[in-house]
N, C-alpha and C positions, 0 to 999 in steps of 0.2 A: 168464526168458530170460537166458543168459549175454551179456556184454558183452565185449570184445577191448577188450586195450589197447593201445593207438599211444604209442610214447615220442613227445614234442612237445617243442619249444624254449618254454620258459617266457619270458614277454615279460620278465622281469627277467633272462632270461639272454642275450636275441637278440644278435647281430651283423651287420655289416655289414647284405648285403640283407634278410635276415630281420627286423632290427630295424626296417632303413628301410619294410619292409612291412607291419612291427606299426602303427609309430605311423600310418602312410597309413591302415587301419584304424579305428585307433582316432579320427582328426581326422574321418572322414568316417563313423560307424558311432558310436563310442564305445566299441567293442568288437574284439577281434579273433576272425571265424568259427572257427569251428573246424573243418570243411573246410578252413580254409589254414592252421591250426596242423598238420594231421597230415602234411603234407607240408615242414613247418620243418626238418627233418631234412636234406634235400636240397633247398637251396636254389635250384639249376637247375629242380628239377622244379614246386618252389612258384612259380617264376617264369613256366614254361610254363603250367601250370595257369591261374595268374593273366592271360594273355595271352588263351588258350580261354575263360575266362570272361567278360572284358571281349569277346571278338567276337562270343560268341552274344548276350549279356546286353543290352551296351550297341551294338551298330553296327546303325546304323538301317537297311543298305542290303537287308536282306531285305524289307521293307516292312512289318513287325509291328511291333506297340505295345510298349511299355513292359510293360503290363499283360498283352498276349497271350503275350509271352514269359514272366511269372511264372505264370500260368494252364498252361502248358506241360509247364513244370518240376515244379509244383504236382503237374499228376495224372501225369506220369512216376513223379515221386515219392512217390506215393500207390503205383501198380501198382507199384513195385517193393518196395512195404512200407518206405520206407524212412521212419523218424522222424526226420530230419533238420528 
């Protein structure tokens, strides 16, 4: 299976928001995703992204779980083959 490459802001290169959203990552993960490294590039976009995902992810007011929303995404992510 071939792979595509995403140029990505390497966390020893980030700035500004990029940076401020590595270490956010990192203090609450240990890690920075890499779905939000590929959008490092364009820092408006990683920023919207990161908006979209904290509304589905985290805002309770649909009335699903925590766990119903990863279950969700889980076999989205399954049907769509994605190995993410």
């Amino acid at each position: 299976m071939e792979q595509a490459w995403i140029r990505m802001v390497d966390e020893a290169e980030a700035a500004d928001f990029v940076k401020s959203a590595y270490e956010g990552f990192i203090r609450q993960r240990g890690w920075v995703p890499h779905i939000m490294k590929v959008h490092s590039v364009r820092p408006n976009l990683m920023r919207a992204i990161m908006q979209v995902v904290n509304a589905v992810m985290y805002d309770m007011s649909s009335g699903l779980t925590r766990a119903q929303r990863e279950m969700i995404a889980t076999v989205v992510s399954a049907t769509n083959r994605c190995h993410y």
